[in-house]
C-alpha positions as protocol buffer text, in pm:
chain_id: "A"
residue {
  index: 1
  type: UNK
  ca { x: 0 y: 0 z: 0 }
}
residue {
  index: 2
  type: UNK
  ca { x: 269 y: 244 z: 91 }
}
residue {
  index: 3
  type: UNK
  ca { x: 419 y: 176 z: -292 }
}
residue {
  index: 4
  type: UNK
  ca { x: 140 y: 262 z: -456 }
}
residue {
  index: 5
  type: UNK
  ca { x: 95 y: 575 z: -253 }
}
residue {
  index: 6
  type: UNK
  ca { x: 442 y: 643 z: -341 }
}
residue {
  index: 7
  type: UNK
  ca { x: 418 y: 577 z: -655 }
}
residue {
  index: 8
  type: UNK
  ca { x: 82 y: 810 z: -678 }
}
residue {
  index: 9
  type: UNK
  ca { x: 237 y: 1100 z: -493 }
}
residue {
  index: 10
  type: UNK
  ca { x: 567 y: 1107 z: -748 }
}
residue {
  index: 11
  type: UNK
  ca { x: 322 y: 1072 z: -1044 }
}
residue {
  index: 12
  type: UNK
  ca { x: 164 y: 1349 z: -943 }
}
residue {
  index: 13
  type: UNK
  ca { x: 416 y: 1552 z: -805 }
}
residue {
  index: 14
  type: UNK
  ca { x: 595 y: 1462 z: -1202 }
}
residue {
  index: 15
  type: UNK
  ca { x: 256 y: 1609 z: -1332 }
}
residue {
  index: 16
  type: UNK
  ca { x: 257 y: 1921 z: -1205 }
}
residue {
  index: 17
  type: UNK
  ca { x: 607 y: 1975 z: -1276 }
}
residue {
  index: 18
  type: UNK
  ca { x: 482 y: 1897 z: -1623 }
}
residue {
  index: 19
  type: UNK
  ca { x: 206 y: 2105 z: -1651 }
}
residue {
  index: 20
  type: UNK
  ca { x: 382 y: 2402 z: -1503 }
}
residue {
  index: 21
  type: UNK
  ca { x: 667 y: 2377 z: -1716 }
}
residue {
  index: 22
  type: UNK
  ca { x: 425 y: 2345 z: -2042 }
}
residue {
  index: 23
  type: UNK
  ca { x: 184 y: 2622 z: -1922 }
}
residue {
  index: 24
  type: UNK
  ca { x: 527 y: 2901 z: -1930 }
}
residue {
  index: 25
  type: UNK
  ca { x: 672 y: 2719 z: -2183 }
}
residue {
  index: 26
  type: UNK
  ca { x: 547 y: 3000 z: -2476 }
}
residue {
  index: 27
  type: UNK
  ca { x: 454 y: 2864 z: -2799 }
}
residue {
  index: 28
  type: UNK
  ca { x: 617 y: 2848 z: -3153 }
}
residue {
  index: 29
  type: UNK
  ca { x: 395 y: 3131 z: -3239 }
}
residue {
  index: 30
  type: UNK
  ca { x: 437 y: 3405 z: -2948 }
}
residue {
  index: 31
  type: UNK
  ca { x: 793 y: 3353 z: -3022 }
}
residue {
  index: 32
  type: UNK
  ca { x: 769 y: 3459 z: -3433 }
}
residue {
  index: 33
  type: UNK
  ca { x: 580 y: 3700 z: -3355 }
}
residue {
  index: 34
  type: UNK
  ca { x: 748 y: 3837 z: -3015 }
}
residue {
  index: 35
  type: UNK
  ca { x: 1060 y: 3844 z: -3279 }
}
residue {
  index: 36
  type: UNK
  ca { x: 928 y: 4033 z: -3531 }
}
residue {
  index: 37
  type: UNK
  ca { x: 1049 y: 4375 z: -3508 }
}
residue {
  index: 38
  type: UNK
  ca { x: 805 y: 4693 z: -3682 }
}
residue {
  index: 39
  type: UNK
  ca { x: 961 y: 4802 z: -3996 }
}
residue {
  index: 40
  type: UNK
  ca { x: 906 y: 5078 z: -4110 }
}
residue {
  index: 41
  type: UNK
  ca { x: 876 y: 5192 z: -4557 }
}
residue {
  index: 42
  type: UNK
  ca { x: 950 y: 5461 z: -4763 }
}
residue {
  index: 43
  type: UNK
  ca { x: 662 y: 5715 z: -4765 }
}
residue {
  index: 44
  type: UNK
  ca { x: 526 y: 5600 z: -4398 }
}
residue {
  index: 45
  type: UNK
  ca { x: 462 y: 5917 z: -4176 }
}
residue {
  index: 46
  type: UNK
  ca { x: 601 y: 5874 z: -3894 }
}
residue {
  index: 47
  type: UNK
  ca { x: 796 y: 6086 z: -3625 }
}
residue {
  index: 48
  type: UNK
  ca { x: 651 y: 6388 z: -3707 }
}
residue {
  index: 49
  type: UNK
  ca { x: 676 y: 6382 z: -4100 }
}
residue {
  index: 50
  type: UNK
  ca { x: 765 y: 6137 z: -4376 }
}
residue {
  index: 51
  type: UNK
  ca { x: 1079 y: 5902 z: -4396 }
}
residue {
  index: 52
  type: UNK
  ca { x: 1257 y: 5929 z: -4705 }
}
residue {
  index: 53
  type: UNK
  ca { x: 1525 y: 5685 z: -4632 }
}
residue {
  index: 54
  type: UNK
  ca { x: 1587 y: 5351 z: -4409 }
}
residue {
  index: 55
  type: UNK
  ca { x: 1857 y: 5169 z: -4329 }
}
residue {
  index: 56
  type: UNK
  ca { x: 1937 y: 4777 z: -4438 }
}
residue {
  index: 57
  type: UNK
  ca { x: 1756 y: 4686 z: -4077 }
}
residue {
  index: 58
  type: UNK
  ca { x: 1461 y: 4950 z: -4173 }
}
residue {
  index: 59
  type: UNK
  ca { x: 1389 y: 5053 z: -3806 }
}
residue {
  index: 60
  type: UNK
  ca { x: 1609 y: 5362 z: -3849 }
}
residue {
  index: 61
  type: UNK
  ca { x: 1646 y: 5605 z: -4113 }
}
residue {
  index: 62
  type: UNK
  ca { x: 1582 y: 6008 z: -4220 }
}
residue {
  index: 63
  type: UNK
  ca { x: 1241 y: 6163 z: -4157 }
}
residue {
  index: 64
  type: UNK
  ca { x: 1158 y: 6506 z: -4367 }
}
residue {
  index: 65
  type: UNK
  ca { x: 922 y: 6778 z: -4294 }
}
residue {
  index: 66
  type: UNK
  ca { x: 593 y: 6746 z: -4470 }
}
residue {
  index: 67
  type: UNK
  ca { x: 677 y: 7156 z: -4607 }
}
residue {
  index: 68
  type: UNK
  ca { x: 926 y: 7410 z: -4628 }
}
residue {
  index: 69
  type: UNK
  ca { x: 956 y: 7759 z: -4390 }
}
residue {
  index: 70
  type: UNK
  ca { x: 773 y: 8010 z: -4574 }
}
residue {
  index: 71
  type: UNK
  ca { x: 1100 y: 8225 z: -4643 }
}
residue {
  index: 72
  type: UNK
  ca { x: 1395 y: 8096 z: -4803 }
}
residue {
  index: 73
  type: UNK
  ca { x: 1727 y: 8115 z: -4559 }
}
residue {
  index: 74
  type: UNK
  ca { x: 2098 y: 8252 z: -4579 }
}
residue {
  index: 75
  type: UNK
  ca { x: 2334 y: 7965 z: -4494 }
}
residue {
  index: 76
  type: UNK
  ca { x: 2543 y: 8256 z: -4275 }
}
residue {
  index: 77
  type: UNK
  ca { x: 2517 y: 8655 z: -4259 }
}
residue {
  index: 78
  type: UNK
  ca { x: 2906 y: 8721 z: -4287 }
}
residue {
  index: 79
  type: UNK
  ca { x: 3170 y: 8502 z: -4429 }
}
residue {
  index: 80
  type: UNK
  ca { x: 3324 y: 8226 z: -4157 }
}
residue {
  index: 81
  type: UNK
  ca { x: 3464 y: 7880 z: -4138 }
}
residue {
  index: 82
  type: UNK
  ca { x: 3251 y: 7678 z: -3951 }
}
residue {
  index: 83
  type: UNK
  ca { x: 3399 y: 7346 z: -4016 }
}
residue {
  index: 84
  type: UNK
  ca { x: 3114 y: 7203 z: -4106 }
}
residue {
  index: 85
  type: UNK
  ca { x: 3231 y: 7001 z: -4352 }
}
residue {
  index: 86
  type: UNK
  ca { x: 3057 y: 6611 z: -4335 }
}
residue {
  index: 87
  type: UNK
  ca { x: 2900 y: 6537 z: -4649 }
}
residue {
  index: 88
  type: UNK
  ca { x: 2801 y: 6141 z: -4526 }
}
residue {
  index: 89
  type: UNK
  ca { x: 2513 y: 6011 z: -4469 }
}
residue {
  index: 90
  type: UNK
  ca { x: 2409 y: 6086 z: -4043 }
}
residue {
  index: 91
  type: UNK
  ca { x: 2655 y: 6417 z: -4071 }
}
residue {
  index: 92
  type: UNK
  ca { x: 2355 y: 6656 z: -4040 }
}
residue {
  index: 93
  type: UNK
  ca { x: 2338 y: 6638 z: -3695 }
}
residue {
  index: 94
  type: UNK
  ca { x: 2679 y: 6762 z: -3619 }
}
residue {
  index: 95
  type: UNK
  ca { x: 2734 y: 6965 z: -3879 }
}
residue {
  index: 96
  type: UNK
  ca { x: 2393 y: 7170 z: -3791 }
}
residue {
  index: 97
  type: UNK
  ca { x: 2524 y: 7185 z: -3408 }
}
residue {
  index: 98
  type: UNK
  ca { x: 2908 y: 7291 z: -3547 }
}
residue {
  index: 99
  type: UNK
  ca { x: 2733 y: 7563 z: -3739 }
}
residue {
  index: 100
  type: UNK
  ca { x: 2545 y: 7704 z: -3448 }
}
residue {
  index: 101
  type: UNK
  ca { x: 2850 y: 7653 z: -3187 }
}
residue {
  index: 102
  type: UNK
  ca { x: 3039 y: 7914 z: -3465 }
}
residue {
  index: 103
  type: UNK
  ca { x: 2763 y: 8113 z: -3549 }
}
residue {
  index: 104
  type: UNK
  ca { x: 2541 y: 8171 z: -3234 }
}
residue {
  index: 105
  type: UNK
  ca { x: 2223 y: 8312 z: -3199 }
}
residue {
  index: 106
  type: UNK
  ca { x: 2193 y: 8678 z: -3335 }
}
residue {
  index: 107
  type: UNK
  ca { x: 1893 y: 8741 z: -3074 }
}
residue {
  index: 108
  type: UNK
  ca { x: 1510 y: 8854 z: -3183 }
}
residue {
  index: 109
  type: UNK
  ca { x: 1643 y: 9168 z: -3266 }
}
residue {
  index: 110
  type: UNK
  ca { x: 1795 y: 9005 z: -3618 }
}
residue {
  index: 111
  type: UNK
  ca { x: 1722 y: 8700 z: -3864 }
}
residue {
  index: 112
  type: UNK
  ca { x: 1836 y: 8354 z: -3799 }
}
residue {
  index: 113
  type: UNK
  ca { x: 2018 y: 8162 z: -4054 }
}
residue {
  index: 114
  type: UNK
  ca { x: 1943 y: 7825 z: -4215 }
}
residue {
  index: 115
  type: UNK
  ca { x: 2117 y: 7581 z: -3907 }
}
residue {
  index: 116
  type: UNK
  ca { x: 2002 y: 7747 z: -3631 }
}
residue {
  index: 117
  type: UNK
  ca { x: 1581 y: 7840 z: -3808 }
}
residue {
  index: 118
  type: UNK
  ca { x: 1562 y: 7422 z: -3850 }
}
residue {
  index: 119
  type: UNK
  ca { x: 1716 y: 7374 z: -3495 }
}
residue {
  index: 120
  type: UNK
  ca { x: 1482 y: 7602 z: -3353 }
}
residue {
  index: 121
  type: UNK
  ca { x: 1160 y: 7446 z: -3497 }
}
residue {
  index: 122
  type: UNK
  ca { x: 901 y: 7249 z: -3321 }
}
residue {
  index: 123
  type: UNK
  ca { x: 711 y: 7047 z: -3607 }
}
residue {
  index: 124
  type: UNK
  ca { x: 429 y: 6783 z: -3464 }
}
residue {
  index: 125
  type: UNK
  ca { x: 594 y: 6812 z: -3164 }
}
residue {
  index: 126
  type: UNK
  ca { x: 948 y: 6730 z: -3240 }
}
residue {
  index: 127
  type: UNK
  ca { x: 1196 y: 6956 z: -3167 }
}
residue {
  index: 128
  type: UNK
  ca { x: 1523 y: 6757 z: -3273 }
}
residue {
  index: 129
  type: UNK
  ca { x: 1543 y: 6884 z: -3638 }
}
residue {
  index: 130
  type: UNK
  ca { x: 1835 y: 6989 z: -3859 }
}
residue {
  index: 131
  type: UNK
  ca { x: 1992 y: 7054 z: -4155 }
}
residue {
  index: 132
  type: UNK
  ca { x: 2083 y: 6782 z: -4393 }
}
residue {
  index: 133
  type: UNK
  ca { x: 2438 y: 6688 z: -4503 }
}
residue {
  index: 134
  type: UNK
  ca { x: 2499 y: 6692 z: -4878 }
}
residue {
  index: 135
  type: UNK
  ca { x: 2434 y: 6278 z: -4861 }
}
residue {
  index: 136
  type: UNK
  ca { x: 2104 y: 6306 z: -4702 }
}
residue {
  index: 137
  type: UNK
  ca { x: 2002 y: 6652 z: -4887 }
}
residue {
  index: 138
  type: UNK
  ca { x: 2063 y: 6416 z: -5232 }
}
residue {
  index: 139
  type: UNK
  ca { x: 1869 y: 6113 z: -5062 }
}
residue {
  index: 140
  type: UNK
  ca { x: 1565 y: 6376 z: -5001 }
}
residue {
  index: 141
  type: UNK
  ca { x: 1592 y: 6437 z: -5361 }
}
residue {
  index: 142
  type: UNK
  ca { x: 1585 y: 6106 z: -5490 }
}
residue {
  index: 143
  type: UNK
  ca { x: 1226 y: 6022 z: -5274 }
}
residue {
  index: 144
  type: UNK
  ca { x: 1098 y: 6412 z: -5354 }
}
residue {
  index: 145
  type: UNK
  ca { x: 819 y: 6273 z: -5540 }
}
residue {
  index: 146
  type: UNK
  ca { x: 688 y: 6086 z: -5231 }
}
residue {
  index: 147
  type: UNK
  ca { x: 772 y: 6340 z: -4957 }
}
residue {
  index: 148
  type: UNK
  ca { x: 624 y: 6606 z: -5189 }
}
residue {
  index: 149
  type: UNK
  ca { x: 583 y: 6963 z: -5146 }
}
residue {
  index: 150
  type: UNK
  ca { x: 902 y: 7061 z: -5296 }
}
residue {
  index: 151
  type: UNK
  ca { x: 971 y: 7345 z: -5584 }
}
residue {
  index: 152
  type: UNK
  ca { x: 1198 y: 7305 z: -5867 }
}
residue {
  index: 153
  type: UNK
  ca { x: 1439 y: 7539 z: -5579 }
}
residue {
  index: 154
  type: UNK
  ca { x: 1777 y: 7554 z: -5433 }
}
residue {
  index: 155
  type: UNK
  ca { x: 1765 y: 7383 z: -5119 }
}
residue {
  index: 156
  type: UNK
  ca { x: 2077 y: 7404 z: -4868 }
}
residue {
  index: 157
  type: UNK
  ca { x: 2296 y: 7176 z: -4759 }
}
residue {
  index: 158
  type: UNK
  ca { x: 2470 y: 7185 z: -4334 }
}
residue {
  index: 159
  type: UNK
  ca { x: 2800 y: 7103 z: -4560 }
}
residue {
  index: 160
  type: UNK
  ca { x: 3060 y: 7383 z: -4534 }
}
residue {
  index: 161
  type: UNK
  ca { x: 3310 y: 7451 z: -4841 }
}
residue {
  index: 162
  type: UNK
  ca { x: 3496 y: 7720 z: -4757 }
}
residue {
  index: 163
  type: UNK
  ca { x: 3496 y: 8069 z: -4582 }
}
residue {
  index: 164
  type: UNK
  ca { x: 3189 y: 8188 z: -4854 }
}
residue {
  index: 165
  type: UNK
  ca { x: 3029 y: 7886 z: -4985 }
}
residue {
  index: 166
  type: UNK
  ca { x: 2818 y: 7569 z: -4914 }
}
residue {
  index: 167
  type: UNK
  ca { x: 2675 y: 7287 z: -5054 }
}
residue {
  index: 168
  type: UNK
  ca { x: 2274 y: 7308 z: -5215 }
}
residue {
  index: 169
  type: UNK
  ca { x: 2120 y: 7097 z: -5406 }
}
residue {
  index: 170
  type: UNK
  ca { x: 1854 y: 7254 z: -5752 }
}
residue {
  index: 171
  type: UNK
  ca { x: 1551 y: 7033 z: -5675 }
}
residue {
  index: 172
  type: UNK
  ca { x: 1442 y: 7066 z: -6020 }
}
residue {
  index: 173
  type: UNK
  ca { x: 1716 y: 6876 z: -6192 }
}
residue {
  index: 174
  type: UNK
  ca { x: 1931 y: 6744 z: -5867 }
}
residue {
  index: 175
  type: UNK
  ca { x: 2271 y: 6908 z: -5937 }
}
residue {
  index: 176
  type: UNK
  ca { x: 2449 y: 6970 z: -5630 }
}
residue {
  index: 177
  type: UNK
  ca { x: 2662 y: 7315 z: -5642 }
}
residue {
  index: 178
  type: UNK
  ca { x: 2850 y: 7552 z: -5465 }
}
residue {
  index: 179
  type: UNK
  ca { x: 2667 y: 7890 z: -5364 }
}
residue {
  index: 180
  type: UNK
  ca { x: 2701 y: 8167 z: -5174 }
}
residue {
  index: 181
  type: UNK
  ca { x: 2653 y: 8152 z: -4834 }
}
residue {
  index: 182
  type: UNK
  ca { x: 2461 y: 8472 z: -4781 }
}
residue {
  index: 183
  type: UNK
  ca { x: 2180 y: 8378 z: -5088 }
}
residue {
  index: 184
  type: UNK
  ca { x: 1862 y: 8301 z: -4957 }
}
residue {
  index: 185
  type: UNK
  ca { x: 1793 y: 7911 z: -5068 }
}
residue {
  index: 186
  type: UNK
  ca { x: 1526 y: 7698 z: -4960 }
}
residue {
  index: 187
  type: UNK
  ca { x: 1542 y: 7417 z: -4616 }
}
residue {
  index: 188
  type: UNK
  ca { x: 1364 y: 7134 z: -4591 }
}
residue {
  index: 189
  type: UNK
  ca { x: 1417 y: 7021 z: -4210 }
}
residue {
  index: 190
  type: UNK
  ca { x: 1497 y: 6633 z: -4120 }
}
residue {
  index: 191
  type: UNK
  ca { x: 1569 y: 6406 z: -3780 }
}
residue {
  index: 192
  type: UNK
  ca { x: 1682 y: 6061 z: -3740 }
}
residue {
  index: 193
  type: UNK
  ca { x: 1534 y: 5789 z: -3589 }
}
């Protein structure tokens, strides 16, 4: 008798074990889809406008503005080496804060220039905008058709060439040139994510 209570208390002591281990055991299907990380497309809006280019894992990329400022924007008032000079592809970001650091803020009392007007904006609640590098400006360009909004323009660069000129970029035919820093060209504001 004592055996076969034994033996009934391990089986079911076995059991349980069993059944626990099954019931947090998680299936062949929470794990697929637990693993599945949101990717993101080409065109999506998202983060406060529209991304216009993802990287090979597509959970990061460049987001534009959905529209330009209302006033084209001088690149700088005066001539000055920034040193702004990053033309890749995630440059933006510290070439815009390089251009600032250099140039400061001239106050309310005069106009702000390209870097520090796209720092300064608050779009859909994001306040982490900047100016593009040459690599991103051109990457804008080539999805311009599906962020939309843009003119056949001149549209600046955060890329530095020397003490007068920067990089811009014609939207109508996508030639990238040197202009003057103190012409008033187009910005089309971006962030990462």
């Amino acid at each position: 008798m004592k055996t076969a209570i034994s033996i009934s208390i391990a089986t079911y002591i076995l059991l349980a074990i069993a059944c626990t281990k099954e019931s947090i055991k998680p299936s062949v299907s929470a794990i697929s889809q637990s693993s599945q990380i949101a990717q993101h497309f080409i065109g999506e809006h998202f983060g406060g406008g529209i991304i216009f280019y993802l990287d090979k894992t597509k959970q990061h990329g460049l987001i534009a503005a959905t529209a330009d400022p209302e006033e084209p924007s001088r690149w700088s008032f005066v001539d000055t080496i920034t040193g702004a000079r990053a033309i890749r592809l995630g440059a933006g970001f510290n070439n815009t804060r390089r251009i600032i650091a250099v140039q400061g803020d001239p106050g309310a009392d005069a106009e702000g220039y390209a870097a520090l007007e796209v720092a300064e904006m608050s779009i859909n609640g994001y306040k982490d905008w900047l100016l593009p590098s040459k690599a991103e400006l051109n990457e804008l360009y080539k999805q311009k058709n599906v962020v939309g909004g843009f003119g056949p323009y001149a549209y600046w660069s955060s890329c530095e060439i020397d003490v007068s000129t920067a990089w811009f970029q014609n939207f109508g035919d996508g030639a990238q040139h040197a202009g003057q820093k103190i012409a008033g060209y187009a910005i089309r504001p971006i962030r990462y994510f």
